[in-house]
Each structure stands twice: as structure tokens, then as C-alpha cells.
DRENKOL-420814 format. One record per residue: residue in one letter; x, y, z of N, C-alpha, C in turn. Coordinates in steps of 0.02 Angstrom, whole numbers, plus 50000, padded with zeros to 5 digits. Example, Ala and Ser with C-alpha at 12.3 -4.5 7.8 and 13.67 -1.06 7.14 Angstrom:
2
A506604971650390506154977550390506604983550390/S506424988850354506844994750357506455000250394/
***
This chain:
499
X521624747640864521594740340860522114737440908/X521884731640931522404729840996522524721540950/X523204719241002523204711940983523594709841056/X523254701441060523414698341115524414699241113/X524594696741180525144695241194525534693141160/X525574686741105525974686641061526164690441025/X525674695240992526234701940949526464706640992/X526194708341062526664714341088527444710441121/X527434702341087528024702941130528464700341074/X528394702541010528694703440937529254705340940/X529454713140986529684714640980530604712141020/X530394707341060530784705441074531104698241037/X530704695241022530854690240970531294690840932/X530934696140886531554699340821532074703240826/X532104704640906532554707540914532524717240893/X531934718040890531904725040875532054724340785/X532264721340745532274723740676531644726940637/X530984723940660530554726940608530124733740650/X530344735740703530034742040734530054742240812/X529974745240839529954747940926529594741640947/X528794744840903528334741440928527894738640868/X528324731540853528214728340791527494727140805/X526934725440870526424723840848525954731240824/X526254734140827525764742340796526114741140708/X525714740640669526004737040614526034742740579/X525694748240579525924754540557526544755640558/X526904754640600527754757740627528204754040595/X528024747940572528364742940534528454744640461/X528054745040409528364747840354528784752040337/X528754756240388529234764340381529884762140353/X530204756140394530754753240396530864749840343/X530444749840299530614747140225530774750140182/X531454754540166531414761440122531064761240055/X530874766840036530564765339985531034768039939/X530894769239875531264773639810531204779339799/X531694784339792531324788439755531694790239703/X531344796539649531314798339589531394805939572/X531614807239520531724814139519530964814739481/X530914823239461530194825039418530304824739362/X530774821739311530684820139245530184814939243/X529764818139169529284814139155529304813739077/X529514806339075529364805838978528904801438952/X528784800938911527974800138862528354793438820/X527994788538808528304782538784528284784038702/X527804785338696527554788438622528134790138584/X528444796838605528854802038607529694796338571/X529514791138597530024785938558529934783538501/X529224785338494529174780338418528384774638437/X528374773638505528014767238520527254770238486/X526664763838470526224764638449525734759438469/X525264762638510524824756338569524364753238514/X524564750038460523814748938437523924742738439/X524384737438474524254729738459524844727538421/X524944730438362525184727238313525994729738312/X526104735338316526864737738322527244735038373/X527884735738354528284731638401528624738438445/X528474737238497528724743838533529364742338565/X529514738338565530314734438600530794742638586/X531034743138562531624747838542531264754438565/X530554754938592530564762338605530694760638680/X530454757638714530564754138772531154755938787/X531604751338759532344752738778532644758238769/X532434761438710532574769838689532444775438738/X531854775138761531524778938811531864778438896/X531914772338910532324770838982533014773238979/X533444770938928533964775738920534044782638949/X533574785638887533844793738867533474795938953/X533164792038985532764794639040533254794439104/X533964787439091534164786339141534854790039121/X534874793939073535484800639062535154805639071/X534524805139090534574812539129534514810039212/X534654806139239534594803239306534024801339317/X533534798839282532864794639296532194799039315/X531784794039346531054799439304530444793639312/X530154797639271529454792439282529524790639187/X529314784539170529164785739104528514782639103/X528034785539056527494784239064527224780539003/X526774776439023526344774038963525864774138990/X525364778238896524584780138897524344774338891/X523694775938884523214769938870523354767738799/X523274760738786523444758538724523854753638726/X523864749138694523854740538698524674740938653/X525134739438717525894739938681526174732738664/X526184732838621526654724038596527554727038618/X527624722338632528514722138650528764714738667/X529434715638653529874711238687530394713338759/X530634709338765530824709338836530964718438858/X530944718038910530864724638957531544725138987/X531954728739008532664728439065532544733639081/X532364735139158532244741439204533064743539195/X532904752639238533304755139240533424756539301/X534074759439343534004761939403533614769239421/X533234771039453533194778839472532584779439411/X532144774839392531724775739351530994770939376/X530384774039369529754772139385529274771139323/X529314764839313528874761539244528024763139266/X527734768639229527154769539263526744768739208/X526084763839210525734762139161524864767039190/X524634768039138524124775239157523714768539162/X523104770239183522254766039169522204766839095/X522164758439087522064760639013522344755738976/X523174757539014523514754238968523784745839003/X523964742338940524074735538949524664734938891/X525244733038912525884729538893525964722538886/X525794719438833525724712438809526334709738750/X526664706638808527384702538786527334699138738/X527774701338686527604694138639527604686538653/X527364682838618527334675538620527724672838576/X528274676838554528954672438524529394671438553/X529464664238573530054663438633530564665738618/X530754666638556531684668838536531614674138525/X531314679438567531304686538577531634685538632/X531804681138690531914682238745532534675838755/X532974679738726533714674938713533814670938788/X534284664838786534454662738842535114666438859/X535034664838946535734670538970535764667339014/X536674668139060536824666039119536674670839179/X536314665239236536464671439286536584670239324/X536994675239360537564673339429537224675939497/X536864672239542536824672039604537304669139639/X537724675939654538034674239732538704668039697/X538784669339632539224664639604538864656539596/X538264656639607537814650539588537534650839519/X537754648139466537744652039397537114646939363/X536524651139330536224646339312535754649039229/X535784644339196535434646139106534564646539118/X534514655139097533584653339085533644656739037/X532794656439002532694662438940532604669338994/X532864675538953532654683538987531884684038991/X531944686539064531054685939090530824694139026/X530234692739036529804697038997529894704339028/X529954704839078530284712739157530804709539182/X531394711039186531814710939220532344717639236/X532814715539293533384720739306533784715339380/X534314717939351535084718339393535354720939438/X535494720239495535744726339538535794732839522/X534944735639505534704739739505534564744039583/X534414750639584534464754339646533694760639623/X533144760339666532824763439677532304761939594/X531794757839594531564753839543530904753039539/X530364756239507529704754839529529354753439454/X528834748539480528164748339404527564751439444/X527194756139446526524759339470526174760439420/X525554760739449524914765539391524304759639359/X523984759139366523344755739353523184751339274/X523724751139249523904745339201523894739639208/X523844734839139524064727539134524664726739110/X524894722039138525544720639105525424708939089/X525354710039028525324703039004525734701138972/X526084694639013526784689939015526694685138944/X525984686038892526054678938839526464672538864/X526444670438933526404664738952526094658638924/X525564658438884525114653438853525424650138812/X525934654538763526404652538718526964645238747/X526984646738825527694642938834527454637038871/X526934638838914526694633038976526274627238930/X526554620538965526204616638930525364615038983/X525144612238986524234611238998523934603839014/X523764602239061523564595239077522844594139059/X522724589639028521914587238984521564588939071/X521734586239123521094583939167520914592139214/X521344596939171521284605139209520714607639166/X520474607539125519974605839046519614603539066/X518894606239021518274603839011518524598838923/X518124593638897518194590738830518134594938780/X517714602938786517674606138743518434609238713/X518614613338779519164617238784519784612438763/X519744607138779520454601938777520544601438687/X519944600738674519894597138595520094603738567/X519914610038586520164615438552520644618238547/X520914615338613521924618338616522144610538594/X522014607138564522364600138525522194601838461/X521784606538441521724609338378522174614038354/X522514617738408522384623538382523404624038374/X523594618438381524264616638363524614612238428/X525184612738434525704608138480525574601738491/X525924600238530526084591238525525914587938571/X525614581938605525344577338656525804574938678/X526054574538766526464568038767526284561238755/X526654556338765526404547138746525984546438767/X525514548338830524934547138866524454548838854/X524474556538780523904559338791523664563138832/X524074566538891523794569338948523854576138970/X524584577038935524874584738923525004588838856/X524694593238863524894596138787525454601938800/X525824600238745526504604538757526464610138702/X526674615438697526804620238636527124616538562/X527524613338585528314611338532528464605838567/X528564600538534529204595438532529844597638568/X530084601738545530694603638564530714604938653/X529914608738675529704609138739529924602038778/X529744595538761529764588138768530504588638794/X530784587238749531244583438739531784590038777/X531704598438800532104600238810532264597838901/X531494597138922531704593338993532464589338992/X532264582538964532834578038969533484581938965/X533584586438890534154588638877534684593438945/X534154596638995534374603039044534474599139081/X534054590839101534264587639177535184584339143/X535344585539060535754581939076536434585339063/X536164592539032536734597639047536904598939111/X536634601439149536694602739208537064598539255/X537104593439241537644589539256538524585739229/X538344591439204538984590939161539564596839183/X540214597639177540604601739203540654609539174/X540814606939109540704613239063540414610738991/X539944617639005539354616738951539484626038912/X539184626238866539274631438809538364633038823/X538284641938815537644642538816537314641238757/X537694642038716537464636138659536954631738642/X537244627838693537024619638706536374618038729/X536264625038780535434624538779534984628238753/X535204631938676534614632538632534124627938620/X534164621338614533704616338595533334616138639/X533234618238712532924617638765532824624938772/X532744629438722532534636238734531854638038768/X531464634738725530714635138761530444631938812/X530844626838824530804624338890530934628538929/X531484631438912531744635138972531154643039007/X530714640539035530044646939023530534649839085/X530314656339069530604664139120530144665139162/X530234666939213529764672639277529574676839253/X529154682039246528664683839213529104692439234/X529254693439292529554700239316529854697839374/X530784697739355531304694639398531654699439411/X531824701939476532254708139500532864704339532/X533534705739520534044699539574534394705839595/X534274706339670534974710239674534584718739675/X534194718139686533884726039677533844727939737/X533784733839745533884739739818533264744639803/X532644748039860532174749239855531924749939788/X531474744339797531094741039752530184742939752/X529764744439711529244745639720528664743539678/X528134740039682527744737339641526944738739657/X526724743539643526114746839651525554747239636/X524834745839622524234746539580524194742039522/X524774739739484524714734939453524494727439452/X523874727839387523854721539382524384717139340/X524704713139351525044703039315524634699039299/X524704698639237524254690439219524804687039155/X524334681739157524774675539085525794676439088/X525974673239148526554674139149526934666639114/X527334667239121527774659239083527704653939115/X528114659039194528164654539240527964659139283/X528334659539370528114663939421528044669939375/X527554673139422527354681239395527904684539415/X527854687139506528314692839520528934687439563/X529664690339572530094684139586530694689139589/X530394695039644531334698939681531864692939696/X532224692539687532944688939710533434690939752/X533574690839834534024693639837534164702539844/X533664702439851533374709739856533344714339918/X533314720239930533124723739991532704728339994/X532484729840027531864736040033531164733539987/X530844730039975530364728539923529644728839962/X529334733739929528674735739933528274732739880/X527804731339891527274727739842526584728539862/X526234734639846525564736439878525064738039822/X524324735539853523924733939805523984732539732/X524374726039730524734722339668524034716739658/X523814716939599523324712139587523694709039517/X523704701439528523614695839512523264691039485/X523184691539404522544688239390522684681339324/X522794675439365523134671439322522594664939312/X522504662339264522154657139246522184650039284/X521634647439325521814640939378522314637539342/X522114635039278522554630339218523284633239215/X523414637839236524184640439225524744636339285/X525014632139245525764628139260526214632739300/X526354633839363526904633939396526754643739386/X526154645539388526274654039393525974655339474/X526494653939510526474657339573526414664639577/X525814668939609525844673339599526444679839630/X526714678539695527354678739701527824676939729/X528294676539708528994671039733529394676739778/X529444678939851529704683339888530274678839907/X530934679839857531614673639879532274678539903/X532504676439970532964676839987533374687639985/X532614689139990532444695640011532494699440108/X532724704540097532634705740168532354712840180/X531804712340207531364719340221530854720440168/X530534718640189529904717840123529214719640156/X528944723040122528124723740163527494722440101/X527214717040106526544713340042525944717240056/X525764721840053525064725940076524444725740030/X523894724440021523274725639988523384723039935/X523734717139929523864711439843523024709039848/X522984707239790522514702239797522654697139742/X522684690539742523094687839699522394681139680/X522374679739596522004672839596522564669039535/X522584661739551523434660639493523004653639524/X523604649539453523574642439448524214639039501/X524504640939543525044639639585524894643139648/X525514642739696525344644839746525444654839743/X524894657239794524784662539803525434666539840/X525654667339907526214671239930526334667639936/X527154666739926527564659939920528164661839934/X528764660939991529164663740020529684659240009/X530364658339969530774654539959531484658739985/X531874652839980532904655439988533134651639952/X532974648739891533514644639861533564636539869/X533724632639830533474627239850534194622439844/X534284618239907534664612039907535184616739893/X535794613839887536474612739906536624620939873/X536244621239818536544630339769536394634339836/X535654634039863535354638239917535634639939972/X535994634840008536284632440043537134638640040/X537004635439989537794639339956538024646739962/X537294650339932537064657039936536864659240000/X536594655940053536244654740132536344662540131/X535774666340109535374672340108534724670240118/X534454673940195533854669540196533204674040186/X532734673640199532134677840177532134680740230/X531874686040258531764689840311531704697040307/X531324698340380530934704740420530424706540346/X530214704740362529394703240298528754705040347/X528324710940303527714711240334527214708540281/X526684704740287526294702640239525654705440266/X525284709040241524604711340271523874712640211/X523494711440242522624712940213522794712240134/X523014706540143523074702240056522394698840057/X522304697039996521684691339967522104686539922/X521584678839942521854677139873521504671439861/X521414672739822520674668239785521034660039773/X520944658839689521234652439686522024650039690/X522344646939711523324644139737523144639339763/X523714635839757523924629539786524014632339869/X524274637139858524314639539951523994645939962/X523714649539995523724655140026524164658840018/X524544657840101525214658740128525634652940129/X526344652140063526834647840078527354648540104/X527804645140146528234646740141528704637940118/X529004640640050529344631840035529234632539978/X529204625539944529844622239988530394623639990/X530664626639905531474629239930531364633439976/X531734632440033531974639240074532564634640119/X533124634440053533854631240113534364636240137/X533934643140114534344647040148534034651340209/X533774647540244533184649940300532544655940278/X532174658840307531484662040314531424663140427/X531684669540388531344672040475531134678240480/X530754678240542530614687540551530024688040521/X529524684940512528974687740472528374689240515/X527744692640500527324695640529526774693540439/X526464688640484525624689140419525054689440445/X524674694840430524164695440478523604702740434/X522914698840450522374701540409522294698640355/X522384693040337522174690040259521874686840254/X521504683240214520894679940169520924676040120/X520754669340125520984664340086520294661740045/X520064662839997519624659739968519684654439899/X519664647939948519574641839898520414641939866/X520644643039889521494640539918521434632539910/X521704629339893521924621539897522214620539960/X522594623439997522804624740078522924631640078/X522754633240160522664640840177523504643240186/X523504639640263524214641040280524624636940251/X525204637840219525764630240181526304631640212/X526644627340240527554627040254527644619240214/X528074616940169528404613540166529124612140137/X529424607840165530074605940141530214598340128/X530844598440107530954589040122531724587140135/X531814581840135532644579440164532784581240104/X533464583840110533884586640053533894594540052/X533404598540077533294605040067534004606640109/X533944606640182534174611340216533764616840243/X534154622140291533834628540300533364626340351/X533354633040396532594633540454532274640040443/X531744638240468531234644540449530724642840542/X531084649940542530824652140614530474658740632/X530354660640690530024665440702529694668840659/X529094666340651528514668240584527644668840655/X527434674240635526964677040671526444678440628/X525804673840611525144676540581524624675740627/X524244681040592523744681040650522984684340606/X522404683440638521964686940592521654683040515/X521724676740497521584673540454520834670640435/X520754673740367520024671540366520294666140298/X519604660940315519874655740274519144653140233/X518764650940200518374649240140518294644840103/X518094637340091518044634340035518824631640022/X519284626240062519814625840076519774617040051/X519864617339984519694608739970520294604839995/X521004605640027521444603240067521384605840141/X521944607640156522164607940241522104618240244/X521584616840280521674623240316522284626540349/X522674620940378523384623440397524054616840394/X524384617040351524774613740337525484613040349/X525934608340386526474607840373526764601640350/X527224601340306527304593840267528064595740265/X528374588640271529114590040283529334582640230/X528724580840184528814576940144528564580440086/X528824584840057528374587439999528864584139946/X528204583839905528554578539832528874571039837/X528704570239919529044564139933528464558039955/X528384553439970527854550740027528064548340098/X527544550040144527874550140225527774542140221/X528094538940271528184529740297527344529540306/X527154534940338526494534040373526024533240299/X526024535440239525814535140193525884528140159/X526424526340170526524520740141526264514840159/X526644514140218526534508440288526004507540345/X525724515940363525144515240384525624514640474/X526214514140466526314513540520527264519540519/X527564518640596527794523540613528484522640561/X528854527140555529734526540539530164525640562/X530524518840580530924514940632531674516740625/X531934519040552532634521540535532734529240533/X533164530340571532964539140566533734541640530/X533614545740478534244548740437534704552240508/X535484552340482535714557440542535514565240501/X535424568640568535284576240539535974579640522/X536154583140461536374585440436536224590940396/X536604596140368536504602140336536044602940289/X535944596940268535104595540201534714591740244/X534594593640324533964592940372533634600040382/X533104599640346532584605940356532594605740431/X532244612440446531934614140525531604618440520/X530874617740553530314623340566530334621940647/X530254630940675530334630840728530024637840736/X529694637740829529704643540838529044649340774/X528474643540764528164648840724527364646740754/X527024655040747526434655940815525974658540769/X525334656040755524824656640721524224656240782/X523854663940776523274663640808522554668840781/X522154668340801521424671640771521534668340699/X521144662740684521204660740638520184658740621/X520044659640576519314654940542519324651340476/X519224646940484519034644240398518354638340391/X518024640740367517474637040374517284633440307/X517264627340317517544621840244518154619540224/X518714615040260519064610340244518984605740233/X519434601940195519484592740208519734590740255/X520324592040275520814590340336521034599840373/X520844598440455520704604240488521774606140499/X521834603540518522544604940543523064597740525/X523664598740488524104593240484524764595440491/X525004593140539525714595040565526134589040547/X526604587140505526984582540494528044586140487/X528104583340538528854582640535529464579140538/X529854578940525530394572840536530394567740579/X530474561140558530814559940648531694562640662/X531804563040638532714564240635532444573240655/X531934576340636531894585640640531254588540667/X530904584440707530204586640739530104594640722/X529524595640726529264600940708529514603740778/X529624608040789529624612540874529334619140893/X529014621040947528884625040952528354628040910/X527794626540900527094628340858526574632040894/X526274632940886525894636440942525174637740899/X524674636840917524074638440878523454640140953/X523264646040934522614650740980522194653440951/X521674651340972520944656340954520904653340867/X520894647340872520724645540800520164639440787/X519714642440746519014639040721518914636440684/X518914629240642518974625240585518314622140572/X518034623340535517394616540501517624614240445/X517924605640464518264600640416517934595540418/X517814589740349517834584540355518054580040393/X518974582640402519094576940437519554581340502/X519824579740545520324581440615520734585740602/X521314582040677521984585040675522664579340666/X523104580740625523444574640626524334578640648/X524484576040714525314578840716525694571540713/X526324573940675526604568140674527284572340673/X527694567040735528714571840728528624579240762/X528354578740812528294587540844528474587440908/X528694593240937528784593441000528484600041013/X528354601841078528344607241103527854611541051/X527174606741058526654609241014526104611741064/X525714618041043525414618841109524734622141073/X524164617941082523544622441049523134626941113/X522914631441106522454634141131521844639041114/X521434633841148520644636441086520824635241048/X520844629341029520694625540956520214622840964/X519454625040904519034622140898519004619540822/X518664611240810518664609840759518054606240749/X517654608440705516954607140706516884599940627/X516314597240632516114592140576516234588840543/X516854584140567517544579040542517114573540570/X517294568840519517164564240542517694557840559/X517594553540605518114550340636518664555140693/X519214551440692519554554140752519674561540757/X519664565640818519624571540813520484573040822/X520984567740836521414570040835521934563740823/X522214562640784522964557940760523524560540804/X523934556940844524854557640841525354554340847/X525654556240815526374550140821527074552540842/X527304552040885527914553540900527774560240935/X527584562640968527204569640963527714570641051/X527984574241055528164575741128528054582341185/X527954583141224528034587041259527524595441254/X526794591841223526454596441187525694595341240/X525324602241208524644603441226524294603041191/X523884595641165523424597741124522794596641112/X522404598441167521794599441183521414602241154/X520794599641124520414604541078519814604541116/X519704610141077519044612641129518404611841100/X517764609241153517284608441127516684612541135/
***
């Protein structure tokens, strides 16, 4: 397989970090170490555990990882058979391997999963314990053709208009509480009211962990949170019904994640299928992911903590992923104030994605995210932007408002995002609303973009707004109606589409 000029000249970009000859993408993973394991092998059973549903296997869990990680680690295995437990804490030098068969289903009692502090980088922050987790752990894997189910349903609350009238009337039956509108159904009261309580701890100097029991269930966990881990490995496994994000390394190195399937309910609140944050050396191979949030989603931390920590995401290979329903495809954002560079995405498939490609950020973030290389994109049934950048996310642009340009420009400062320097080519998606939208600062223009050999059938155009040094080639955009191309502020660019 060959690729045009932009990937053979990868290797100079990145400076040589992800291989000789980063566009031979074979040569690139090598460089991601993987884990390994000694040949102890123990039997979950052998603890006491009992797959039938109903036993609580928590204590063999922990029993078993132990006695496995005094003899220096191992594989521990689970058979087929439906394990109830509470929270999970990996071990180092140990491989959580679930057979075909078997499925590990978290309980749905939130106060199984106590609240705890945790210290990034001395950025200290209160959640409940995710359902999988571990700590500056070293050589760490889940493999083997299992489910592993997060009882997420328990914690996430549910919007009436994600619902058919049947389904709505039956989860308003079937317990928890409405907000004033009628529009959200929450688990608990306590869910309500713990919002307010965390926006107003958190601003306070010193607080007792205490203080946010009342906001326990609010507080929903990542479904499988690694911070701080060293070759990392996530294999054949399927994730579903998480709290919050499914998978969510932190801070991590070496992380492999190959043929990881992802199977989360559209209706699921904020379960990104994975959160790749402030990681370096990572390779995403043969996922296939369908979730109610966005699909690959590439963060560093957000605003001033992020900033703080400025560990940024990088030398990332993302390849021959799928991903059915997300808010994004491929994200990268919006936290990322501790930059995103070095990446390579290429060979993937977006079906019925809400947007294919996503970058966004907003004033206040911080952080740049540069040298990012995809290529090879098939795209499907794309009811937003086939390729997106928004540098107003969660915010509204002047142009939204006013209809016209932004005459006051912020000074740029350390909470001024920057995208720069990122080259997307061989691209198809056939069925958008909006074909291409490039929106960037005026105070932080987008720079340096580059788009080749890419084929769009959209409703509507191309819209750049705040860019410089934008350059399309072979851009075709087929069955929009009205203008085939919007710009505002746009400088020093090529953007000719082809007919």
C-alpha cells in the first residue's frame, strides 16, 4: 500500500518519534511497548467467586489479584458466567482476562463505589471510584472476548426528547424524579440538587471529603480510569452501560487498545466511548465503537487545572476503527489545554456520526493541537458536519448571533486555544448537512489546514471563518444548496473547489 506525499514526509514533521518511516504504519506500533506477563494462571472461581448473577464476587476479585500479584502477576482468568461485583482496582504485572462467555456486571449501588481524592500532577479532584480502575500501575492488561458492564443506567440521568412516549412513560414509572420542566429524568433527588452543591464546593478553599457525600451520585465515575499507568493494554473486549466515559487512560504511556468494541446506548449521557487524555504513545487499532457521546475523543485537561498539568496528548496512531453512532467520529476537544500533537488517523469509518471529523475548543481553554495527519476516511449518513472545526464550542460565534463579523478581538493569551498545522486527505462521506466548517478566532485563526482528495454530498457548502493559510485541493462538494462557499476573515488561502 502506498500513500501520497504527505505521509512520507511524516517523518520529518514529528521529528522521527513515531518510526523511520512513520508513513509505513506497520513500523509505528512497534514503538508502543507493550506489557508483559509471567505464566501464572489463576481461576477466579478458585476465590470463592460464583458467575450466576446473584453473588457478590467483589472480595474474590480483590482476593484473587492479590495472591496473583505475590506471586509477581499472571493472567487471572474469568470463565463464562455472569459475575456481579463492585468496584475492580487492577494490579501491576497482571492481565484481567475474561473467556467468551463471560460478562462482569457492576453493581448499580452507587455507595459501593465510595468517593475519593485524586491527585493529577497535584491537581486534586473528588469523584466516586470508577467501576475498573488503577494507579501508577506498570504493565496492565483486560483481554479475552468478554463483557464487562459499567450499570451506568443506575447513575445517568435521561432526556424525555431521546425517547419514544412509550419508553419515557416507562422509565417515569419505574422510579426517580423529573426536573421542574418535565424534561429530564434523574435517578434521585439527591442527583438534582448534587450539581449545585459540587459547583459550590469546588469553589471553596478547604472542603472535607465529607462534604460531598450528598452529591455522591452525582458524582458518576468513568467506567475504566487508568491515571498514571505504564504499558497499558486493552484487547477483544467488549464496554457497554458505563456511568460516564467508558475507557479514560490519564496520563499514561505505552497504551494499546486493539479490537476494543464499544456498545453503548444512543440515550447514554456523556458515555464517550474513549477519552485518550494527556497520554503519550498510544496506538487505537480495529475498535469499533457505537455510544451516546462522542466516539474517539482525544483530550489534555481542561482550562487553567490542564494548563497546570500541560501534559499533552501525543505520538498516537489511530487506525481501521468503526464507529457507528457519537457525537464525533474522530474528536479531538474540547478540553485539550494541555496540547494534542503527533497523531496519525487513517483507515476509518464513520457511520451516522453527528460529525465525522470534530476539533473543538473555546476562549478560556488554552493549549494547541498540531501536527495531526488523517487520511483514508469513509464517512455515511452524517446528520451534522462532515468535517468540523469550532473554536466556539458551548459558546455562540458573533456570526451566530449578529449575522455579521467580530469587531472586538480578545488579546491572545495562555487561555487562547490554537489549531495549527493539521492535514486531512482521501476523505468520502456521502450524506451531510453542512460539507466542511472551519471556524476560528479572530484574536487565533485557524492556520495551516490543508484538505486533498476529498468528496462530500451535503445539503449545504463550505463555511471558513478566522483562518489563514488554508489550502484545499480536490475538494469536491456535491448537492448543497445555496452558496458553495462562505468566508470571513479568511487569509492567505486556496480554496478552490472543484467541479
Amino acid at each position: 500500500m502506498t500513500h501520497g506525499p504527505l505521509f512520507k514526509n511524516i517523518v520529518l514533521l514529528l521529528s522521527g518519534v513515531l518510526a523511520v518511516n512513520a508513513w509505513a504504519v506497520e513500523l509505528v506500533s512497534p514503538r508502543v511497548a507493550a506489557p508483559k506477563f509471567s505464566e501464572h494462571r489463576m481461576d477466579l472461581r478458585a476465590y470463592g467467586a460464583v458467575g450466576d448473577g446473584i453473588s457478590d464476587c467483589t472480595a474474590a476479585f480483590a482476593q484473587a489479584l492479590a495472591a496473583l500479584a505475590e506471586k509477581g502477576g499472571g493472567e487471572l482468568d474469568v470463565p463464562p458466567g455472569l459475575w456481579r461485583t463492585g468496584p475492580i482496582k487492577l494490579r501491576s504485572n497482571i492481565n484481567l482476562h475474561l473467556e467468551r462467555g463471560a460478562l462482569i456486571q457492576f453493581s448499580r449501588d452507587y455507595k459501593l463505589y465510595p468517593l475519593a481524592v485524586f491527585d493529577l500532577k497535584g491537581e486534586k479532584e473528588v469523584d466516586s471510584t470508577s467501576p475498573i480502575s488503577g494507579v501508577n500501575l506498570e504493565n496492565v492488561a483486560i483481554t479475552g472476548e468478554g463483557i464487562i458492564d459499567g450499570g451506568g443506567d443506575a447513575w445517568r440521568p435521561l432526556k424525555k426528547d431521546k425517547l419514544g412516549d412509550a419508553d419515557w412513560k416507562a422509565l417515569v414509572k419505574s422510579g426517580g424524579v423529573l426536573d421542574e420542566k418535565g424534561s429530564t429524568w434523574y435517578p434521585s433527588r439527591e442527583v438534582i440538587a448534587g450539581a449545585k452543591l459540587v459547583e459550590k464546593l469546588r469553589k471553596e478553599d478547604s472542603v472535607a471529603l465529607a462534604d460531598y457525600e450528598p452529591a455522591h451520585q452525582f458524582l458518576r465515575p468513568k467506567m475504566l480510569r487508568l491515571i498514571g499507568c505504564k504499558k497499558v493494554l486493552l484487547q477483544s473486549v467488549t464496554f457497554q452501560n458505563p456511568p460516564n466515559w467508558t475507557m479514560n487512560p490519564v496520563l499514561c504511556e505505552d497504551v494499546s487498545i486493539l479490537n476494543v468494541t464499544v456498545h453503548n446506548l444512543p440515550t447514554a449521557q456523556n458515555s464517550d466511548a474513549l477519552d485518550l487524555e494527556s497520554c503519550r504513545r498510544a496506538v487505537i487499532r480495529g475498535c469499533t465503537f457505537d455510544t451516546g457521546d462522542d466516539g474517539i475523543c482525544i483530550k489534555s485537561g481542561k482550562d487553567a487545572a490542564g494548563r497546570r498539568i500541560g501534559v499533552p496528548c501525543e505520538d498516537v496512531l489511530v487506525e481501521d476503527c468503526t464507529v457507528y453512532h457519537a457525537h464525533g467520529g474522530f474528536t479531538i476537544g474540547s478540553e485539550m489545554s494541555g496540547g494534542v500533537r503527533n497523531f496519525i488517523v487513517r483507515n476509518c469509518t464513520f457511520l451516522g456520526t453527528d460529525i465525522g471529523l470534530r476539533f473543538k475548543s473555546t476562549r478560556g481553554r488554552g493549549g494547541v493541537v498540531e501536527k495531526i495527519y488523517i487520511s483514508d476516511i469513509r464517512m455515511e449518513n452524517i446528520p451534522g458536519d462532515a468535517i468540523n472545526f469550532n473554536l466556539y464550542y458551548e459558546s455562540k460565534s458573533p456570526l451566530d448571533e449578529t449575522g455579521g463579523a467580530e469587531t472586538k478581538f480578545p488579546p491572545v493569551t495562555e487561555e487562547t486555544p490554537a489549531f495549527k498545522d493539521i492535514h486531512i486527505e482521501n476523505v468520502i462521506c456521502r450524506g451531510a448537512r453542512n460539507a466542511i466548517v472551519l471556524q476560528g478566532l479572530p484574536e487565533m485563526p485557524l492556520d495551516n489546514i490543508t484538505l486533498k482528495n476529498v468528496s462530500i454530498t451535503s445539503q449545504f457548502g463550505v463555511a471558513v471563518t478566522d483562518a489563514e493559510n488554508i489550502s484545499f485541493e480536490n475538494v469536491r462538494v456535491e448537492d448543497q444548496t445555496g452558496e458553495a462557499l462562505k468566508t470571513v476573515r479568511v487569509k492567505n488561502s486556496k480554496l478552490d473547489l472543484s467541479k
